[in-house]
TORLO-420729 format. One line per 2 residues: number of its first residue (from 1); their letters; for each residue x, y, z of N, C-alpha, C. Coordinates in steps of 0.001 Angstrom, whole numbers, always signed. Example, Ala and Ser with C-alpha at 12.3 -4.5 7.8 and 13.67 -1.06 7.14 Angstrom:
1) as) +13190/-5690/+7800/+12300/-4500/+7800/+13200/-3300/+7800; +12850/-2250/+7080/+13670/-1060/+7140/+12900/+30/+7870
//
This chain:
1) xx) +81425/+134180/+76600/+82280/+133189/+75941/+81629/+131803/+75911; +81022/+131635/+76900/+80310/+130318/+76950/+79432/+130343/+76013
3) xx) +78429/+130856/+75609/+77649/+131055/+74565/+78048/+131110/+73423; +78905/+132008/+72825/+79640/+131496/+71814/+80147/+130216/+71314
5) xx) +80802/+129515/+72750/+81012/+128306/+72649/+80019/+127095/+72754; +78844/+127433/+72892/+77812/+126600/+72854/+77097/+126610/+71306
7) xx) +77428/+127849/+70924/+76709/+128431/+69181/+77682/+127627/+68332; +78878/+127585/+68765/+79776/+126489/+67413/+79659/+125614/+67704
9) xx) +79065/+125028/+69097/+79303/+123423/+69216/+78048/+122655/+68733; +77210/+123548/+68631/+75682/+123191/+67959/+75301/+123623/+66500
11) xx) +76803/+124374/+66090/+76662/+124856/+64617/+77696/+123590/+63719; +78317/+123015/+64294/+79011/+122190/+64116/+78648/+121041/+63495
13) xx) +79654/+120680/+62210/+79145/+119433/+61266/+80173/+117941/+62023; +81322/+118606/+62121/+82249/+117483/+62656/+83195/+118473/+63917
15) xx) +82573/+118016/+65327/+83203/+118280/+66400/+83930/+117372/+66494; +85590/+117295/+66761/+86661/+117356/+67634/+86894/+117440/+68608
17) xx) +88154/+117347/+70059/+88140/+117661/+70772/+89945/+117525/+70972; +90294/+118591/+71750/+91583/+117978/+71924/+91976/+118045/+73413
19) xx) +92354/+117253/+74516/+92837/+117053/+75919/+93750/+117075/+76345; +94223/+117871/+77444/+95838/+117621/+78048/+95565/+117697/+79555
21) xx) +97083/+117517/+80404/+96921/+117239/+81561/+96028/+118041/+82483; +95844/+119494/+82115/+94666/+120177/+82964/+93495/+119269/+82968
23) xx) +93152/+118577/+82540/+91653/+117953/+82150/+91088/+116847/+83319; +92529/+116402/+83250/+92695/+115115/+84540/+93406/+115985/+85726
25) xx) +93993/+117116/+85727/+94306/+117680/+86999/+93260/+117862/+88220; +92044/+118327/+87732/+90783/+118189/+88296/+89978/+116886/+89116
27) xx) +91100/+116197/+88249/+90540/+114948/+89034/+91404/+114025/+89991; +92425/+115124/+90197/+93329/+114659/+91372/+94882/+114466/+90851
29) xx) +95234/+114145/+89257/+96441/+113780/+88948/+97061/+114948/+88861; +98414/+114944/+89204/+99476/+116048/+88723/+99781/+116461/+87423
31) xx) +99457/+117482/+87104/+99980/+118134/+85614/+101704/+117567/+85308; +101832/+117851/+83875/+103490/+118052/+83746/+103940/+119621/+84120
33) xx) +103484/+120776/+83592/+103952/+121830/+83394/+103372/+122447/+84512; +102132/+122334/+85167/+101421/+123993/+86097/+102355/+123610/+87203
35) xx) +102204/+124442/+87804/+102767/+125019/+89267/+103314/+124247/+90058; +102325/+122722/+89656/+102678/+121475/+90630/+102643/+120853/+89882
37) xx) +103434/+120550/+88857/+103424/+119421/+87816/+104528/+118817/+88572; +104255/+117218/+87925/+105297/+116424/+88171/+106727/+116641/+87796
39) xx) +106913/+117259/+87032/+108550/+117228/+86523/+108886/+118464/+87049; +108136/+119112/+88461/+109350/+120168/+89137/+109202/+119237/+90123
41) xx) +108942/+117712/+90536/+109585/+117406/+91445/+110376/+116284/+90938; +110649/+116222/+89717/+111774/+114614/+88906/+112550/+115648/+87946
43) xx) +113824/+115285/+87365/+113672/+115904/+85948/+113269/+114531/+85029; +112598/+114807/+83846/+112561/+113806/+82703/+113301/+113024/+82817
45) xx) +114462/+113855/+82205/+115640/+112463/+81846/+116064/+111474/+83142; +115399/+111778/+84099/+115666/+110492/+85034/+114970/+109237/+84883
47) xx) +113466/+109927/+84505/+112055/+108955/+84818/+111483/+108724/+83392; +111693/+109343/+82666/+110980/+109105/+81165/+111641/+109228/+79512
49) xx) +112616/+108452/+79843/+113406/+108065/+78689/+113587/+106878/+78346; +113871/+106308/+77443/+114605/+105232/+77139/+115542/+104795/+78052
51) xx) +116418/+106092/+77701/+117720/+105759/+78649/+118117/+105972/+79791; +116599/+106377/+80473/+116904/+106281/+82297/+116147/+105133/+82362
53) xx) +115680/+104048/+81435/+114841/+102845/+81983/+115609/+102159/+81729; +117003/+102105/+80367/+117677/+101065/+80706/+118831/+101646/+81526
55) xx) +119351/+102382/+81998/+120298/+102821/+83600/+119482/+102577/+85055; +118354/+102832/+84903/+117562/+102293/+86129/+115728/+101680/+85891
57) xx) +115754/+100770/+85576/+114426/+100276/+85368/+113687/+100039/+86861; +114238/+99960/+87639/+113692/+99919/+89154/+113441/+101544/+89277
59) xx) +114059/+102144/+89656/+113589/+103284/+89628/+112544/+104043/+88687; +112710/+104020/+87426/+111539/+104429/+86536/+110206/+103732/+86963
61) xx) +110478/+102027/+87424/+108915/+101125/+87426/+108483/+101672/+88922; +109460/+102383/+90245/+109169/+102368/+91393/+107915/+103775/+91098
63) xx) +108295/+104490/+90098/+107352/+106097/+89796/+106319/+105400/+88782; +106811/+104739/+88142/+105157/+104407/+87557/+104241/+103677/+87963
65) xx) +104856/+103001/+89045/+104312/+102188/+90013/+102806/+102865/+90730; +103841/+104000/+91010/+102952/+105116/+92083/+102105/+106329/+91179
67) xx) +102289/+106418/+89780/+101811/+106646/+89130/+100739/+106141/+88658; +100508/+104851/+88699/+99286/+104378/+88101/+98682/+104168/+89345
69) xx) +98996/+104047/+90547/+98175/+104152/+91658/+97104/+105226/+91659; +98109/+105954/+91673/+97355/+107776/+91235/+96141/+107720/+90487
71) xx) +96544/+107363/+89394/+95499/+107405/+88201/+94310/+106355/+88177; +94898/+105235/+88783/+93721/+104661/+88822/+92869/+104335/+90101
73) xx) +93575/+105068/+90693/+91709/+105423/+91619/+91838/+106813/+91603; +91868/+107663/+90963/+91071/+108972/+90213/+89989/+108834/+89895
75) xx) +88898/+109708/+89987/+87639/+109374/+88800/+87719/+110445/+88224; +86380/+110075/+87160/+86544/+111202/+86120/+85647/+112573/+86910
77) xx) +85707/+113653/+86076/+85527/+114729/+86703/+84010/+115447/+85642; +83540/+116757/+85898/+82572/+116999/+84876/+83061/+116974/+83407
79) xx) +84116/+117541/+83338/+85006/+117531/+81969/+85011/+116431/+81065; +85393/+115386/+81794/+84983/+113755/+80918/+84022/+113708/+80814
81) xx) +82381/+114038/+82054/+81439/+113569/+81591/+80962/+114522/+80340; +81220/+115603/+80790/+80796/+116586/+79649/+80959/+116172/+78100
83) xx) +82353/+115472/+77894/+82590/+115735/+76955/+81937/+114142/+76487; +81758/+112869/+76809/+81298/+111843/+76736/+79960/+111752/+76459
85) xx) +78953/+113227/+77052/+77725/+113186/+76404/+77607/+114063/+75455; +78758/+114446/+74965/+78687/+115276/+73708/+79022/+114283/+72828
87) xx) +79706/+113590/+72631/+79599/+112355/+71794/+78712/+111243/+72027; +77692/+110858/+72950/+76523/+109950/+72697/+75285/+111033/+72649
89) xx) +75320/+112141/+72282/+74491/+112666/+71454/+74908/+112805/+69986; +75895/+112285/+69715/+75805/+112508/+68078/+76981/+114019/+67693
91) xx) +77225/+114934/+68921/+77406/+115867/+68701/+79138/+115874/+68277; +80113/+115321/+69589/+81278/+115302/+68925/+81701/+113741/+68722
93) xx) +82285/+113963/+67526/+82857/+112858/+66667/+83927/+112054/+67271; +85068/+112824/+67955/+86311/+111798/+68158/+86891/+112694/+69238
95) xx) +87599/+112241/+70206/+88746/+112614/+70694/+90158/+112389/+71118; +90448/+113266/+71141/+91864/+113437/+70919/+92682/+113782/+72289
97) xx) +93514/+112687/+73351/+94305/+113028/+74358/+95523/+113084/+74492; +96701/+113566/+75175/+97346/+113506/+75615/+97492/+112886/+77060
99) xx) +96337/+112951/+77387/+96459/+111933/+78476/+96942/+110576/+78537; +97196/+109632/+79817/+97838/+108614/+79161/+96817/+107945/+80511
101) xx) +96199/+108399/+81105/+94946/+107928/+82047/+93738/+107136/+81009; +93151/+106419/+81954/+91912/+106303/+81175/+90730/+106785/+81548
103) xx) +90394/+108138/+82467/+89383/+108718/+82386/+88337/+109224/+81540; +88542/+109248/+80545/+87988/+109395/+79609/+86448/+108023/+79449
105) xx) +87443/+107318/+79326/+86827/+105810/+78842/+85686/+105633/+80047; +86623/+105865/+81202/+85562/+105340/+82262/+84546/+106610/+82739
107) xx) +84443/+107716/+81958/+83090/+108680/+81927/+82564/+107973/+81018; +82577/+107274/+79698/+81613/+106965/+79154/+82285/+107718/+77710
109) xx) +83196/+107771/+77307/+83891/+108305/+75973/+84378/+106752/+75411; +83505/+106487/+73526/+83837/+105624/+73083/+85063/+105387/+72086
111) xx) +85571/+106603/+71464/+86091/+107275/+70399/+87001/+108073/+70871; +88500/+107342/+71461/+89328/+108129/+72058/+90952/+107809/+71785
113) xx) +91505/+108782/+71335/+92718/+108424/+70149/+93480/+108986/+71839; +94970/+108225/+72126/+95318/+108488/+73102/+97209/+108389/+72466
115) xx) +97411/+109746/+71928/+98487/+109933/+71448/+99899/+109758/+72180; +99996/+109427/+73060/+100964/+109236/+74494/+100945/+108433/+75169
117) xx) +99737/+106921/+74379/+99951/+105507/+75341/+98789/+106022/+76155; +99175/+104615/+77298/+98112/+104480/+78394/+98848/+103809/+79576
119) xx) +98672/+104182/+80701/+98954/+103753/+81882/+98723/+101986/+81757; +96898/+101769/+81372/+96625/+100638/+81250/+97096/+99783/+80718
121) xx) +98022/+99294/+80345/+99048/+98981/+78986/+100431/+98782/+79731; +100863/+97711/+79689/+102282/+97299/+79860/+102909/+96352/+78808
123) xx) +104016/+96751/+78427/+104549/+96460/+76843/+105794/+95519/+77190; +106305/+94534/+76527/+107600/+94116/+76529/+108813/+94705/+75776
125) xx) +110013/+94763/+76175/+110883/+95388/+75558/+111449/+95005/+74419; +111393/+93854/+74108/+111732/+92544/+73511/+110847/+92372/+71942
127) xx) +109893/+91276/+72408/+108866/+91046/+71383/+107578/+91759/+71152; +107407/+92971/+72189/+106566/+93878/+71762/+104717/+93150/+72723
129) xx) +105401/+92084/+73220/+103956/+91527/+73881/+103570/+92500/+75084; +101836/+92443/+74551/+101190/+93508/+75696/+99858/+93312/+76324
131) xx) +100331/+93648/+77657/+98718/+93270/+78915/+98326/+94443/+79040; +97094/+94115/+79441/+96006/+95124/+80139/+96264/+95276/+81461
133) xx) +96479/+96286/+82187/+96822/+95832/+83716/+95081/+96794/+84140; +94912/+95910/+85630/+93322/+96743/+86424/+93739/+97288/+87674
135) xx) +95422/+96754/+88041/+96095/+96926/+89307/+97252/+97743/+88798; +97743/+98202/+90021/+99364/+98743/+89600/+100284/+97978/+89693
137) xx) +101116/+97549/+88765/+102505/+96958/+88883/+103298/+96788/+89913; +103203/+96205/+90784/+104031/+96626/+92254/+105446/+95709/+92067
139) xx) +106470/+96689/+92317/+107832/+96333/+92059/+108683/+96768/+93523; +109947/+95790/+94051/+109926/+94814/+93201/+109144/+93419/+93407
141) xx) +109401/+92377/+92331/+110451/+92407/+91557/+109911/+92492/+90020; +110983/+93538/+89255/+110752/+93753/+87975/+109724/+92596/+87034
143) xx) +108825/+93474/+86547/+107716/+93158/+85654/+108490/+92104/+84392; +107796/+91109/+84204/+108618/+89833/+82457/+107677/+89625/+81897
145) xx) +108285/+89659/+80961/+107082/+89217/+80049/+106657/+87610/+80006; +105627/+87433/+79800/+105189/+86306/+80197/+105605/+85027/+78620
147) xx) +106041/+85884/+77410/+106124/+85521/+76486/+107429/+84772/+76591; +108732/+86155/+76498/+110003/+85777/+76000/+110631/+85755/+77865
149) xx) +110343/+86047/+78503/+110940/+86562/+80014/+111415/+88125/+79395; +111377/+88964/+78693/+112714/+89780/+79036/+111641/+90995/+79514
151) xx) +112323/+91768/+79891/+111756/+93338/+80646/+110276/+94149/+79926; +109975/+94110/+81083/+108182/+94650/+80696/+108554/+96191/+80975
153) xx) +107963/+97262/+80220/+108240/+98533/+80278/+106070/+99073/+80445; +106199/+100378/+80806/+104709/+101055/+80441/+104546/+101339/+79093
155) xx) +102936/+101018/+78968/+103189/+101267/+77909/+102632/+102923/+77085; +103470/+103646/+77652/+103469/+104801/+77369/+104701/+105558/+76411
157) xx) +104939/+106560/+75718/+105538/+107341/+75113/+106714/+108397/+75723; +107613/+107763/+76029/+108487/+108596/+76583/+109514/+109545/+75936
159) xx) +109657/+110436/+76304/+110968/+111454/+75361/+111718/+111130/+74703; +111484/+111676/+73602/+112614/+111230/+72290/+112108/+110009/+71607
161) xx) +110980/+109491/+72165/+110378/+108374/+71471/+109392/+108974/+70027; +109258/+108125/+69357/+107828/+108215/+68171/+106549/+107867/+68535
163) xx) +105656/+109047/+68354/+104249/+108392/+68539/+103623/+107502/+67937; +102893/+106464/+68347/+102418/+104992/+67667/+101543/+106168/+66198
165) xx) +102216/+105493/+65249/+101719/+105987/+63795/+100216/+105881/+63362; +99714/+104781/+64159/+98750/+104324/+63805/+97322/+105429/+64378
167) xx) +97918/+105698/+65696/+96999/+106483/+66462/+96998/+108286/+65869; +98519/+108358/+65824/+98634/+110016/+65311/+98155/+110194/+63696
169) xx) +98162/+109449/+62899/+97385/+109268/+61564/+96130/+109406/+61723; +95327/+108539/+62413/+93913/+108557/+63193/+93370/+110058/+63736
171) xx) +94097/+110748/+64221/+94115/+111869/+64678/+94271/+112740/+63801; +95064/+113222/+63159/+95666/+113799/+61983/+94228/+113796/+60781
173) xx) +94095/+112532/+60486/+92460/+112121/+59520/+91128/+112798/+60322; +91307/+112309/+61639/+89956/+113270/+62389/+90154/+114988/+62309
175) xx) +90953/+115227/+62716/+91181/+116791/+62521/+91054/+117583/+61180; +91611/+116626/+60479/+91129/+117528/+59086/+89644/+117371/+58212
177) xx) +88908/+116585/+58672/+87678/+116339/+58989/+86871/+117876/+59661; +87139/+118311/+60250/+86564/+119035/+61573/+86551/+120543/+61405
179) xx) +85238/+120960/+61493/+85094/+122193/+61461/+85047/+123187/+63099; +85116/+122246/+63722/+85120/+122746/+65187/+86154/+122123/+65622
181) xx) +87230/+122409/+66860/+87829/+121786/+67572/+87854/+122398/+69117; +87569/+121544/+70250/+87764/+122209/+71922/+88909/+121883/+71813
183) xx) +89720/+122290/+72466/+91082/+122184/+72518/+90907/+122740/+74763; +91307/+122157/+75555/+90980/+121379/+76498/+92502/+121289/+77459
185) xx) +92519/+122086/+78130/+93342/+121941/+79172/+95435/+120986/+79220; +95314/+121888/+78111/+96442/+121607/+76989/+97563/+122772/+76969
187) xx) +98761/+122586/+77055/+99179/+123936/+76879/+100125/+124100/+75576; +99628/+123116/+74931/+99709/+123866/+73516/+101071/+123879/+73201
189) xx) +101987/+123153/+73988/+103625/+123419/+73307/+104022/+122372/+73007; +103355/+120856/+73424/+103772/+119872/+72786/+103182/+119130/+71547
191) xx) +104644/+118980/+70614/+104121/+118715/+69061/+104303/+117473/+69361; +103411/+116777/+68362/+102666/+116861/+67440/+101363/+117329/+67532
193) xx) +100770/+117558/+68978/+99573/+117582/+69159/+99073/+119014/+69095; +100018/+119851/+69576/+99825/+121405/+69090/+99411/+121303/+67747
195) xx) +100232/+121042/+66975/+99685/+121265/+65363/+98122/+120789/+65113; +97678/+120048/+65780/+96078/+119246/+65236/+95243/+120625/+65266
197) xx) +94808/+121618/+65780/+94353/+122787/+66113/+94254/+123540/+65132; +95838/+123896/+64838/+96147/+124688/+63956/+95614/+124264/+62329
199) xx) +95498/+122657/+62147/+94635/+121937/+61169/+93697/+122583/+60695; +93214/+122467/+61826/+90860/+122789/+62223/+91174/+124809/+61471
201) xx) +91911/+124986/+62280/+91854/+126522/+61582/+92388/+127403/+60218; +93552/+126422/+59563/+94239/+126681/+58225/+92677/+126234/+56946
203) xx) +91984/+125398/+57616/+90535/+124616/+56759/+89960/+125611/+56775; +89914/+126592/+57995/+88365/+127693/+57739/+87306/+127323/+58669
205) xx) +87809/+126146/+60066/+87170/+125874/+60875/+87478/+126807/+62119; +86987/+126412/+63233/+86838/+126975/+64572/+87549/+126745/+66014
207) xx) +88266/+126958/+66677/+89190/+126609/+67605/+88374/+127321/+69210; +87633/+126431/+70169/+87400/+126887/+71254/+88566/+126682/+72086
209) xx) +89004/+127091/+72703/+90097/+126906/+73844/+90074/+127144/+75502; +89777/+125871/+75967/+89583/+126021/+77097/+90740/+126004/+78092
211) xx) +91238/+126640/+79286/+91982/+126889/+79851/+92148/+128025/+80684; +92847/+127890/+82024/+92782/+128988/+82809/+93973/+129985/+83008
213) xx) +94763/+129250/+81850/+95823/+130480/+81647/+96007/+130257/+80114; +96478/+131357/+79563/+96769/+131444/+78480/+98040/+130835/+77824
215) xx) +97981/+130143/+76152/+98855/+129515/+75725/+99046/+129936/+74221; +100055/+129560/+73945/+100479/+129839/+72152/+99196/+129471/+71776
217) xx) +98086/+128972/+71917/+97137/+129278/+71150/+95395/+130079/+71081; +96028/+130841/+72291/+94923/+131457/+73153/+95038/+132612/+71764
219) xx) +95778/+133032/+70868/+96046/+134552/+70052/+94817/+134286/+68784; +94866/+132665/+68192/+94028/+132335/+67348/+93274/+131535/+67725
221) xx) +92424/+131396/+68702/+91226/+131023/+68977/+90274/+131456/+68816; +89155/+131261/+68287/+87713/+132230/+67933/+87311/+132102/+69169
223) xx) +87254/+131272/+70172/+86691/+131665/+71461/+88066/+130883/+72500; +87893/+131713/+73879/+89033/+131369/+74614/+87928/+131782/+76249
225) xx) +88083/+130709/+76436/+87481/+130609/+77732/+89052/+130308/+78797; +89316/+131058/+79811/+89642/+131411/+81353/+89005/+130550/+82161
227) xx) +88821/+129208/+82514/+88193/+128659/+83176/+88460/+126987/+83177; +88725/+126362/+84503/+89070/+125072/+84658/+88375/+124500/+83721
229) xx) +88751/+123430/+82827/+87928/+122587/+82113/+86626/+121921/+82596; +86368/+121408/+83713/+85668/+121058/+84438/+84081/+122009/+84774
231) xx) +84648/+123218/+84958/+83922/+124343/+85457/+83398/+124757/+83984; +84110/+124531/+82898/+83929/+125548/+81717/+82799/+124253/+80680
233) xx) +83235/+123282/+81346/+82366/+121928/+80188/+81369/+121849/+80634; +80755/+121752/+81450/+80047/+121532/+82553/+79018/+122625/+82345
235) xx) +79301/+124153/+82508/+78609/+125054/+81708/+77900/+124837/+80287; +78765/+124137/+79772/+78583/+124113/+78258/+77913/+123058/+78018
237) xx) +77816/+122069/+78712/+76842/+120890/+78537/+75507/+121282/+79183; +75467/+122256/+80253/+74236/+122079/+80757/+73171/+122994/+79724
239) xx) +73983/+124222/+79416/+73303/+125392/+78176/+73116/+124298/+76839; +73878/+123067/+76485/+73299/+122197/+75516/+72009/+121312/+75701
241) xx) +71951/+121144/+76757/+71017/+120198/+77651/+69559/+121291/+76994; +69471/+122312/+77747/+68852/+123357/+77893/+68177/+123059/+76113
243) xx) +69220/+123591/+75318/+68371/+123736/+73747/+68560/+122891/+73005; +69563/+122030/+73577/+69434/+120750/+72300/+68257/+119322/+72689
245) x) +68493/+119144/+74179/+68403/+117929/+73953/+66656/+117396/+74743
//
């Protein structure tokens, strides 16, 4: 399987990539969905709604608090680097996360559409004004905006919300572009991002799928690799190393 997946990624005119929480699980953060994802120890609607941030904004900022702790002293894992020197060789074009970490960035990925926000990012509720944070938010007392005073939120994508148009268009334009897509430690049930895949393959392109359990899109994948992202990129960069570079 690896070989296969090394033959499309080097047969490839416009590589893709698509990422989900397996990718960064490797590197210490909690999934949503596997075994130990975060939401079998919260439900959603407490911590990631609209309307559990305005019923408890202390409570939602006390978990994202400890959330971005998490994430940001994580490092990245082979998976980021892997995939970061597949794009400063020329090889893949753009990627595509669900992550809301910035591991990516800090392997060395320049070209990274992040459909679900970013940890790094704190938004106002108000006038929409937004910082870069390098620390975690430590609450209390509740985060203001420095603009209007009123309530600073993450600036991430929570349930029942719309994805920033600007980024899922971006994504949407790269994918149909793409004759290859990795599709990456994802489990494939959350839309909009499920559908980008299915793009690459209605064109007459190629779907690798990396993952160590199988998902709604393990049935139409031309190749389906069983294997941590980490373990499976990592392979696949070094067999590129080997004849490409």
């Amino acid at each position: 399987m690896i070989s296969q997946a090394v033959e499309l990624i080097l047969g490839s005119k416009y590589l893709t990539a698509l990422t989900g929480a397996g990718v960064s699980a490797e590197s210490g953060i909690p999934t949503f969905r596997g075994k130990d994802g975060l939401w079998n120890k919260y439900k959603p609607e407490e911590l990631a709604t609209p309307e559990a941030f305005a019923n408890n904004p202390q409570l939602v900022w006390e978990w994202y608090s400890w959330r971005m702790s998490v994430v940001f002293a994580a490092k990245p894992n082979p998976a980021h680097y892997a995939l970061a020197e597949l794009e400063k060789a020329g090889i893949l074009k753009s990627l595509v996360t669900q992550n809301v970490d910035d591991l990516h960035e800090r392997a060395g990925s320049k070209k990274v559409l992040h459909l679900h926000g970013s940890l790094r990012v704190v938004r106002c509720t108000n006038c929409g004004y937004e910082i870069y944070v390098s620390e975690p938010i430590k609450v209390p007392p509740l985060p203001r905006c420095e603009k209007c005073n009123s309530l600073m939120r993450p600036g991430v994508v929570w349930f029942g919300e719309m994805l920033p148009k600007d980024v899922l268009d971006e994504a949407f334009s790269e994918v149909s572009k793409s004759d290859v897509i990795i599709v990456a430690g994802t489990s494939a049930v959350v839309q909009p991002a499920a559908s980008l895949p299915l793009i690459v393959k209605r064109s007459g392109g190629f779907i690798i799928e990396i993952n160590p359990n199988e998902t709604p899109l393990t049935n139409i994948s031309d190749v389906s690799i069983r294997m941590p992202a980490g373990k499976a990129l990592n392979e696949i960069i070094n067999r590129i190393r080997e004849s490409h570079f």
